[in-house]
Structures are given as C-alpha cells and as structure tokens.
C-alpha positions in Angstrom: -53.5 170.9 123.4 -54.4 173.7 120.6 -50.2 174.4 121.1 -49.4 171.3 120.4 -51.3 170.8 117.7 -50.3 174.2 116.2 -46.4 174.2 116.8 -47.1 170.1 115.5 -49.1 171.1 112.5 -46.5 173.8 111.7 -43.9 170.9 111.2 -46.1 169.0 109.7 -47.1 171.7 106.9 -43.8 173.0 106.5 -42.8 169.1 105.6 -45.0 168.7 102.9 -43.8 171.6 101.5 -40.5 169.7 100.3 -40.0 167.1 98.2 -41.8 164.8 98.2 -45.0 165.7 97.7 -43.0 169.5 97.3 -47.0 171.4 98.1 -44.5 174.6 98.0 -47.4 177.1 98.2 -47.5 175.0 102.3 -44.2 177.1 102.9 -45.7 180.6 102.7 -48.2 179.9 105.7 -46.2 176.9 107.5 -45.1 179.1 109.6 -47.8 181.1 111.0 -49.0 178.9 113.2 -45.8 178.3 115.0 -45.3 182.2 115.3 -48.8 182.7 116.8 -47.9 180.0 119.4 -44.5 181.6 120.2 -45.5 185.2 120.4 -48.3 184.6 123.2 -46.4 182.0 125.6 -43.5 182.4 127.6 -40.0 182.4 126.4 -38.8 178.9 127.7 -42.4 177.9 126.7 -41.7 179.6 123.1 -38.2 177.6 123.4 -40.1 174.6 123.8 -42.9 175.0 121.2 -40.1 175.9 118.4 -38.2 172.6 119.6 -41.4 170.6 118.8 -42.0 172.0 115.6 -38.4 171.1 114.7 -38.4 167.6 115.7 -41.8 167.4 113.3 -40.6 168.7 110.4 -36.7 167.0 110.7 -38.3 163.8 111.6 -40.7 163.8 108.5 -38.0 165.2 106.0 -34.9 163.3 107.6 -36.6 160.0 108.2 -35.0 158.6 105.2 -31.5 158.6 107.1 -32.8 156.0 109.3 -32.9 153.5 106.5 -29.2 154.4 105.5 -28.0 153.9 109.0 -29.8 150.7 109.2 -29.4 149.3 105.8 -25.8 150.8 104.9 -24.0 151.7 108.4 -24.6 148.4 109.8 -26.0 150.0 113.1 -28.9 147.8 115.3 -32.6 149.5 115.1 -31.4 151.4 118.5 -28.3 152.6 117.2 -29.3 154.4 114.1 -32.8 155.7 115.8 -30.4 157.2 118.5 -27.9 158.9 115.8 -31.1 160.1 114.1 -32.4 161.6 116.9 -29.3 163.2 117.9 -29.3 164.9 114.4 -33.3 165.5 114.6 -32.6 167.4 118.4 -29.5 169.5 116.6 -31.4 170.8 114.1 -34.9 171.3 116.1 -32.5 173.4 119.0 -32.3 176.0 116.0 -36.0 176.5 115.4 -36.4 176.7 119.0 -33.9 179.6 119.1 -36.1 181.1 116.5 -39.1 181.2 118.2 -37.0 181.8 122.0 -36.0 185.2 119.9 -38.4 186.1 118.5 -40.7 186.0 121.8 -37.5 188.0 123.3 -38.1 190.6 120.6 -41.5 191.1 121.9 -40.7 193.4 124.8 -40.4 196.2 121.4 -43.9 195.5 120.2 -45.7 192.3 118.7 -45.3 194.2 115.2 -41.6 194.7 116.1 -40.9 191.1 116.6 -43.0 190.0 113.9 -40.7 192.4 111.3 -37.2 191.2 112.5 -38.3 187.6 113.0 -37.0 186.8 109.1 -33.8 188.1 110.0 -33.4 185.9 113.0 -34.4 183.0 111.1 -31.9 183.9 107.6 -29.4 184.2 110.4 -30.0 180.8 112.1 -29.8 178.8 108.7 -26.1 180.2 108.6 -25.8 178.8 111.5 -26.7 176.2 110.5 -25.1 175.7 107.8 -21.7 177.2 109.2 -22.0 174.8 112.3 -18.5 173.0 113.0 -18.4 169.0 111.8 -22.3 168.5 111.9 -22.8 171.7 109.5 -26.3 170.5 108.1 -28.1 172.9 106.0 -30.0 170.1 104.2 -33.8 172.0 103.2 -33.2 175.4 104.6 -36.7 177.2 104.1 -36.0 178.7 100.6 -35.4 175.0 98.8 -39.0 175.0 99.3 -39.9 177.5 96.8 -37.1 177.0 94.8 -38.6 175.6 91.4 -40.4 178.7 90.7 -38.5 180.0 87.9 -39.1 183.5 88.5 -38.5 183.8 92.2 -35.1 181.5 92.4 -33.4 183.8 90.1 -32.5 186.1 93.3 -30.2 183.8 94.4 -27.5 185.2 92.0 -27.3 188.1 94.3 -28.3 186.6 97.7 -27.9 183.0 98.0 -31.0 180.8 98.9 -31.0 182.8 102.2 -32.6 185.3 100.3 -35.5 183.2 99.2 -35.5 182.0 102.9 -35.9 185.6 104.0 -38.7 186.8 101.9 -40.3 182.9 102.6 -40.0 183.6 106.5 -41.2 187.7 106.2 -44.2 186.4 104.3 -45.2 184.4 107.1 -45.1 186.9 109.7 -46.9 189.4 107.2 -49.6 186.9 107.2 -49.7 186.5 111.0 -49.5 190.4 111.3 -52.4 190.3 108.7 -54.8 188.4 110.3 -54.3 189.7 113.7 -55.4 193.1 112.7 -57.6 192.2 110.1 -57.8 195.9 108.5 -56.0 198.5 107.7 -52.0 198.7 106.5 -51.3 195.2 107.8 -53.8 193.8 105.3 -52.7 196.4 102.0 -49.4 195.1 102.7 -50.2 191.9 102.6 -52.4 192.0 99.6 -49.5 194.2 97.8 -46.9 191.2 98.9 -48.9 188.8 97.6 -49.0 190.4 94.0 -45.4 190.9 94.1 -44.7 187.5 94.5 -47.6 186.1 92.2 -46.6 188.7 89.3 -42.7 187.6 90.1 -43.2 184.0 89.8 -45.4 184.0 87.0 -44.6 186.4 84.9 -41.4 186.8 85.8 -40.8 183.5 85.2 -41.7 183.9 81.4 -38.8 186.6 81.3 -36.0 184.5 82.3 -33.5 183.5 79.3 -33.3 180.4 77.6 -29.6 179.8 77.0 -28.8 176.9 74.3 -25.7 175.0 75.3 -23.0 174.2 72.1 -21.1 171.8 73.7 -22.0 167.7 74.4 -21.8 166.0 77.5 -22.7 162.0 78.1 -23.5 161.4 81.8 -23.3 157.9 82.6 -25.8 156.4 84.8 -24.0 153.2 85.9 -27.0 151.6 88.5 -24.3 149.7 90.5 -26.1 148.2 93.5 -24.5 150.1 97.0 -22.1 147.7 99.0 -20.2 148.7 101.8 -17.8 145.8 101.3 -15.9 144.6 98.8 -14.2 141.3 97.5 -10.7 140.8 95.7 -12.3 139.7 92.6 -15.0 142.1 92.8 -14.0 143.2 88.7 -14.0 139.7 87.8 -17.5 139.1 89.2 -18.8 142.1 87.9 -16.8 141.9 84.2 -20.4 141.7 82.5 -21.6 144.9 84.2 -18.2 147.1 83.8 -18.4 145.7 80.0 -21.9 147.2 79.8 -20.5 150.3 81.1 -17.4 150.7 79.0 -19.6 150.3 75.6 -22.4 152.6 76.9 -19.7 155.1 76.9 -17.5 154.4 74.3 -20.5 154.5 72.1 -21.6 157.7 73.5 -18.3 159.8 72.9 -18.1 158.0 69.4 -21.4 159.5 68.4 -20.8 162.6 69.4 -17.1 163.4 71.2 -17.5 165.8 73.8 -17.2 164.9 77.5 -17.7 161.3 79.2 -18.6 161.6 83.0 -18.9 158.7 85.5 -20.5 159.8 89.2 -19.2 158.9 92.3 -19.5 155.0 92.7 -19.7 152.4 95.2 -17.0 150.2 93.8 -13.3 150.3 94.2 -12.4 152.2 90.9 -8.9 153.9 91.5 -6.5 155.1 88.7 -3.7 153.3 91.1 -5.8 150.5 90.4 -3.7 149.2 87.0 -7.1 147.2 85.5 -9.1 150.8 86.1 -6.3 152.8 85.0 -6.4 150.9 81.5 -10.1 151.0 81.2 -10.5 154.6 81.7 -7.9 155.3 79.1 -9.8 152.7 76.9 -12.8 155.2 77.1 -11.3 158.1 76.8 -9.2 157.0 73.2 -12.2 155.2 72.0 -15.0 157.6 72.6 -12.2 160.6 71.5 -13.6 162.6 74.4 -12.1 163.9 77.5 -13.2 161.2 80.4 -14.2 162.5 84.3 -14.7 159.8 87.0 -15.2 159.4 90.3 -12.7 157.2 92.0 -10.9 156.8 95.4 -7.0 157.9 95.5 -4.4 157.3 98.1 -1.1 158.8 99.7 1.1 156.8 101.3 2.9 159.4 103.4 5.8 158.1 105.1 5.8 156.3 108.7 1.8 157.4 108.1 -1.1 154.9 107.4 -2.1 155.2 104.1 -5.0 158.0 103.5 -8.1 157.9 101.2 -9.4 160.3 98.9 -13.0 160.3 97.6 -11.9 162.4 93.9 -12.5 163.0 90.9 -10.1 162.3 87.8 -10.5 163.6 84.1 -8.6 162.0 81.3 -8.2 163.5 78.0 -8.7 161.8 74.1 -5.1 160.9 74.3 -5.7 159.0 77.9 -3.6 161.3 80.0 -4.6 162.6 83.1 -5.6 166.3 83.2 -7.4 166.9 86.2 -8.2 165.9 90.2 -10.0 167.0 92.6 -10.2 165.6 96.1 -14.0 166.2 98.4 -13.0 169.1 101.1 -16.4 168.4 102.7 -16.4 165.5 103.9 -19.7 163.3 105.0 -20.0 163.2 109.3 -20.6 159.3 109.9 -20.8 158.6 106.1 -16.8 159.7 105.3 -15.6 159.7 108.4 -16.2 159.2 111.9 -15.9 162.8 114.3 -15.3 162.5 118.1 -14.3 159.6 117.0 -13.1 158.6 120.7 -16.1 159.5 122.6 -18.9 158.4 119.6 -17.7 154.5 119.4 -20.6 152.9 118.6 -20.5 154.9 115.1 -17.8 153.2 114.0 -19.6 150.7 111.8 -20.8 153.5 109.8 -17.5 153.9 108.0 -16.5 150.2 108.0 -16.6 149.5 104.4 -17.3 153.0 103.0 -14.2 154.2 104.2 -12.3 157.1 106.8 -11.6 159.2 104.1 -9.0 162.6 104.3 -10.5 166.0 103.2 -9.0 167.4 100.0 -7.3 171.0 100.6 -7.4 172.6 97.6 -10.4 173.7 95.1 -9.0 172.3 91.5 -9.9 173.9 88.3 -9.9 172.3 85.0 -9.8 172.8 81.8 -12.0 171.6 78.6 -12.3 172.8 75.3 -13.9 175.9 75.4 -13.7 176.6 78.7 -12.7 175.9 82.5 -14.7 173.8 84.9 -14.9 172.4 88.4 -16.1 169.6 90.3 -18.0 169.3 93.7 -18.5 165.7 94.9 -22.2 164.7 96.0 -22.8 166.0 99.9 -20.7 169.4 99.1 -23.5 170.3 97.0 -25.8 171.6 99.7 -23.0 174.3 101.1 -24.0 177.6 98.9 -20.4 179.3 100.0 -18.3 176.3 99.2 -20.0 175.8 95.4 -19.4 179.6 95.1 -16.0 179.2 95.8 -14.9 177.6 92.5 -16.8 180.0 90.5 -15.3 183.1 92.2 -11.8 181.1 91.3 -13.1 180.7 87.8 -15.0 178.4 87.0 -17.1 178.8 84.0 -18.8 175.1 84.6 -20.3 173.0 87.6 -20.0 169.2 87.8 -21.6 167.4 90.6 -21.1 163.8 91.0 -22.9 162.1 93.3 -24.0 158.3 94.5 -27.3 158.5 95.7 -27.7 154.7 96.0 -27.3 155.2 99.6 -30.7 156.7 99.8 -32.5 154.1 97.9 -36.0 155.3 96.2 -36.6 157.4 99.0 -37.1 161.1 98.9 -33.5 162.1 99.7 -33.4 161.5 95.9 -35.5 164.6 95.0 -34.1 166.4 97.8 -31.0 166.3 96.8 -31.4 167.5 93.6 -33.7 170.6 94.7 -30.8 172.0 96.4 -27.9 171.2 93.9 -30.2 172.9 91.6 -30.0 176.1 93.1 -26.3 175.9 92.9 -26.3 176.6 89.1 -28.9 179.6 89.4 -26.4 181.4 92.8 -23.3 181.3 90.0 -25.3 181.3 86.8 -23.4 178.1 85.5 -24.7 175.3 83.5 -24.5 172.1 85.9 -24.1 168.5 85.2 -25.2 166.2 87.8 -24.0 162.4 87.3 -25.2 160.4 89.8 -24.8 156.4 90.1 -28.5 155.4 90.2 -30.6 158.8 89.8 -31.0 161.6 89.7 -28.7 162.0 86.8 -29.6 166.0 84.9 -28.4 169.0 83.6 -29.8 172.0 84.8 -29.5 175.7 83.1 -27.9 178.6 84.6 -31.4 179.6 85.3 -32.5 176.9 86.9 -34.1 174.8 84.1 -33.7 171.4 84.2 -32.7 170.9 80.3 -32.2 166.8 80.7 -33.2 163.9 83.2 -32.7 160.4 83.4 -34.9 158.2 85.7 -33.7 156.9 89.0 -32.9 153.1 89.3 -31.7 152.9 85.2 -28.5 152.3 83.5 -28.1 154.8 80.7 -26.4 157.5 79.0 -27.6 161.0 79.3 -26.8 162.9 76.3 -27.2 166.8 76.9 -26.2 169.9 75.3 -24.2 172.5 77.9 -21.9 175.6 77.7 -19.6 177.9 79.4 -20.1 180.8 81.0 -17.6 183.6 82.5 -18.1 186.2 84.9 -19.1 186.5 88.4 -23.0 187.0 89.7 -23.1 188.9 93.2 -23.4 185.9 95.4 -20.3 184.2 93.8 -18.3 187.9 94.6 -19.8 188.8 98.1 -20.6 185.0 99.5 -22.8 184.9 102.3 -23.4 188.7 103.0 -27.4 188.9 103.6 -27.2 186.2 106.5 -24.7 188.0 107.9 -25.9 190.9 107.7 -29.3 189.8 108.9 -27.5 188.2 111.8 -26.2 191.6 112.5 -29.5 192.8 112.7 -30.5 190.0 115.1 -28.1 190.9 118.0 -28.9 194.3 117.4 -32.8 193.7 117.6 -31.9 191.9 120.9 -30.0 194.2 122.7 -32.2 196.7 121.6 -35.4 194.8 123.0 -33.9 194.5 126.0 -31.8 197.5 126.9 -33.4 200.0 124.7 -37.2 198.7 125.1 -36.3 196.9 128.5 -40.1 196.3 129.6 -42.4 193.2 128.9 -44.9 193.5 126.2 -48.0 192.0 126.2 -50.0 193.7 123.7 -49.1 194.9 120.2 
C-alpha cells in the first residue's frame, strides 16, 4: 500500500504541476517518490510501479480528450473511454521504462542509477515524441517549469529536453539528498538549489525586452465547433461572417499591417468562389496582407479528391502570396491510422475530415521580413517548428482551433508548449486561435498580448522580425540523443561491465 500510494501520489503531484492549476515548484520533487519506489523493488515490480504512475498523471492531464471523443468524435461513453485508455497505456509504458531502467542501472550503484536516470528519462521523451503515427509529446516534463523566464531561455540551445533534463536530475539529487542526509549529497543539493533559484530570479530580470515595429490583428472569430456542415451554412451564418469581415476590415484600416484568421471549423476554402471574394474584400479594404486558415483540395486524376487543412495569405492587392499545407497531421482528429484494423474510430473523422499531409515547409514573405506558419497540433513537435526557422524563417505563426477542447485545460496547455516554440528559435510568435487562446509571445518567452478564451475580438499587437539561427534551430534534437546514447551505454555497462545485483548504495 505505501507503493501505491507513492508511485500514485507521484502522478498525482507531477499533474498539478501543469496547467491547470500549473503548482510548477510540484515538478522538482514529483518525482522522488516514484524513484524511491523503483530503486528498492524488483525490476518488473519497478516496471509496474512506473506504469501506475503514468496512467495517474496521463489520466489527470489527458482527461480532457474524453470530452472531445465524446462531444466531437461521435464515439459512445465506451468507445472514447477505450481510445483514451489506449493513449493513457502508450504513454504510461514510457514511464514504466524509466523506472524498469533505472532499477536495471542499479547493479552499478544506487548513486550510479540515480545520476544517469535524467538521461534515461530526456531520452524517453524523444521517444516519445519521435514515436511513428501516435508521436505524442504533449507535457513532456520541462513544460512544467517553462514560464520561468530565466530558466526557459536554455531552450535556444537544447530544446525543452533540456529543461526536462535538469527538472528530472533535480529529482534524483533530492532523493540522493535525503537518503544520505550529510555530506556531498546534501552541498550539492543545496548548491543546485541556488543555481536554479539565482537563474530563475535573477536571471529572469536579465533577459531582453525586445519592442516589435510591425502590427498584427489576430482575429478571434468564436465560431461554435461543428463536425457537420449544411449547404447554406454562409447563408445562416451571414450575420456572424459580416461581424467578422468589419472586425477586420476595421482593424487593418486603423493600422495596415497583417490580418490573421486561425484555423476554423467552417468550410472556408479559397476554391470556395463566396470565400475567395470575401478574403480579397479584407485584404483591399483593410490595405493589409490577409493569412487564413482554410481547407484546399486536389483533384488528382482517376484519384478521390484530397483535403488539405492550410493556410493562405493574400496581399493589399487580394492576390495570393502564400500556402502552406499541415505535415503533421492529427491521429483520429485528421485522419484515421490502421484505418482497417481500428474501425470503430471511424466516426472521429466523419465531419472533420481525412485530410492529406502537406510535403513541403512554405516560407513567406511580408514586408520586412520572411515568415512561416505551423497549424495548431504541429506546435508541440520542437524539431518540426525548428525546421522552418533553420529554412529561414524570421517569424512564427501558429493557427490553431481550440474549440475542440472547450473551457477545459487543453486550453492552457496548449499554449504552455507553443510558447516555448518562440524561446527554442528566438522568434516573435503569433498565436490565432478560433475561441482562445489568441497571444503573442516574445522571442523570450513573454507573453506581450492575450485575448480571453470564449470572445470575439481583434488582437492588436506589436511584433518584429528576427534573423539568425539559435543552436537548437542548427543542431535539432542533439541533447536527447545524445542522452539516449548515454542510456544504452549505462545499460550495457550495468550489466556487462558491473554484471552483479546491487542492493546497497
């Protein structure tokens, strides 16, 4: 029972460290407890214990998907509990290979494991993350820490796996800490702890405060999430898409600059002749260049026809400039995968669409600089954001419709992560999202501009360019890989080089 409740409590701690209620001081001991559990049980048992503590924490900070599947995929109570749990016994099979190796690493010494357990767990969130299809990296440890100002600005150089790494070495200093009780384990502790305390704080009054020369207006259109829609669904909403078009033509007129729809649940399409003319109606009348979301389509011949969920940028004169089609498409939100074998998911893509995945990372251009646009789910893959910067992008877009997760805490989520995107490539980053959370975030990390969830409105926010590659946009993913390096080798090495049990320190 004290296992249980300390491989339980471990999920349950690490949860509240993300939003919401984001307690993020929860994430430098969350761990602890699971690592005690692991280190002094055997390794199945440690496989097990890890499993549970997974299933806690996913099933707290995931629970929000049930309400999608329910609500939006048009799956029975059984249906989306079982795709949930499916996703929840993924995700938990990767904590329970963290604490499976780090019990393995034992056989070098309870100090050994405790040392090389960050690396393990850095390498598993690539794993994660890297995963064919069902890739998920959706709160990897770091996003938990993430808003302090001074800390996140490591990223540049190592991605949030960095922050992940220093978040998970913390925890086993504190375990290694209190299990002596005296001596080096406890300086070193105490010295960590001032590192990070005088790095976050004051630190955090060190970092820049760029001022952005350039206007964008990022429309917050609230359209109510439908998975269907009717013929005449313009003509029933004509009142609302009115609303729309003289929120933003008013917008650019005050100030021309840039115009940006998100991603939207409705059937906008420049092949779409009544869209087509009112997106060139914005972008003439607010004299500003135009970005929206829209679907596209191919018609490739003696092919069905295939869906693109893009984004489109007019310029003042009403020509198109610019598309992008999403690469990364959304498993069971997109598109279906295993599509023979996982039937009874079929409904989740009924009305939203089996989309195709884009092939090619688009760069734009806007006076005074380039940009590039990343379409709502692609913003939690570090390596794919990087990979516009590193092709020159001097400006992030995300559009996103977040309708889908309601008022739930997917919101806040959502924008934790997308955050850290503009701190890994120092670039300023608009975020237009359908219903919230519409911002604009600094290449530091500030959030410079916010609109609440659940309104229509236009936010107006200052941005700029910038040029140049950080580290993490040149090198990618090196420190996971690296640390998984260090993994294997810790493995092999605990068993070949160390090859007997350890029981002791």
């Amino acid at each position: 029972m004290k296992r249980f409740a300390l491989a339980a409590g471990s999920g349950v701690l690490l949860a509240l460290a993300f939003p919401e209620p984001h307690w993020s001081l929860l994430a430098w001991v969350a761990l602890v407890p699971l690592l005690a559990v692991a280190l002094e049980v055997r390794p199945t048992a440690a496989f097990g214990w890890g499993f549970l503590q997974g299933a806690v924490f996913y099933g707290i900070t995931l629970q929000w998907l049930f309400t999608f599947f329910r609500g939006y995929g048009g799956m029975t109570v059984w249906e989306s509990a079982g795709v949930l749990g499916l996703m929840v016994a993924v995700l938990s099979a990767f904590t329970g290979a963290y604490t499976l190796g780090v019990r393995a690493m034992r056989r070098a010494g309870f100090g050994w494991a405790l040392a090389l357990s960050p690396f393990l767990w850095t390498a598993l969130e690539l794993g994660r993350t890297r995963m064919p299809v069902i890739g998920f990296p959706w709160n990897l440890l770091g996003y938990a820490v993430s808003d302090h100002l001074g800390l996140v600005q490591m990223v540049t150089v190592t991605g949030i796996y960095g922050l992940s790494f220093v978040v998970a070495g913390y925890n086993a200093l504190v375990l290694w800490a209190w299990r002596e009780r005296r001596g080096r384990p406890v300086w070193a502790w105490a010295g960590a702890t001032a590192a990070l305390l005088l790095a976050g704080f004051v630190g955090g009054r060190l970092v820049p405060k760029p001022q952005g020369r350039y206007t964008a207006h990022l429309i917050q259109l609230n359209l109510a999430p439908k998975t269907e829609y009717s013929a005449d669904w313009d003509v029933r909403h004509a009142a609302e898409l009115h609303a729309l078009d003289a929120l933003s033509i008013a917008a650019g007129q005050a100030a021309p600059g840039l115009v940006i729809w998100p991603e939207a649940p409705a059937p906008f399409s420049m092949q779409d002749p009544a869209f087509a003319a009112r997106a060139r109606k914005i972008a003439r009348e607010s004299r500003s260049d135009f970005l929206a979301g829209v679907d596209e389509y191919s018609y490739p011949p003696g092919q069905a026809a295939q869906a693109y969920n893009s984004a489109v940028m007019l310029d003042p004169a009403g020509q198109q400039t610019f598309r992008y089609d999403k690469i990364h498409l959304v498993p069971f939100g997109e598109y279906v995968p295993w599509r023979k074998w996982l039937t009874f998911a079929g409904p989740l893509i009924g009305g939203i669409g089996d989309f195709t995945p884009g092939t090619r990372r688009a760069i734009g251009r806007l006076p005074g600089g380039t940009f590039a646009v990343f379409i709502c789910y692609e913003a939690v893959f570090p390596n794919e954001v990087r990979q516009f910067a590193e092709r020159g992008a001097d400006l992030l877009i995300n559009i996103s419709d977040d309708g889908w997760y309601g008022r739930s805490e997917a919101l806040e989520q959502h924008v934790n992560m997308a955050r850290v995107r503009a701190v890994e490539n120092r670039r300023w980053l608009l975020r237009d999202t359908n219903t919230g959370i519409t911002l604009v975030v600094d290449p530091y990390g500030r959030i410079r501009a916010r609109l609440a969830a659940g309104t229509r409105a236009a936010l107006t926010a200052s941005y700029d360019f910038r040029s140049g590659r950080t580290p993490y946009a040149r090198w990618g993913d090196w420190l996971p890989k690296l640390a998984a390096l260090v993994s294997c080798l810790a493995l092999a090495w605990s068993f070949a080089g160390r090859g007997r049990p350890s029981q002791g320190k």
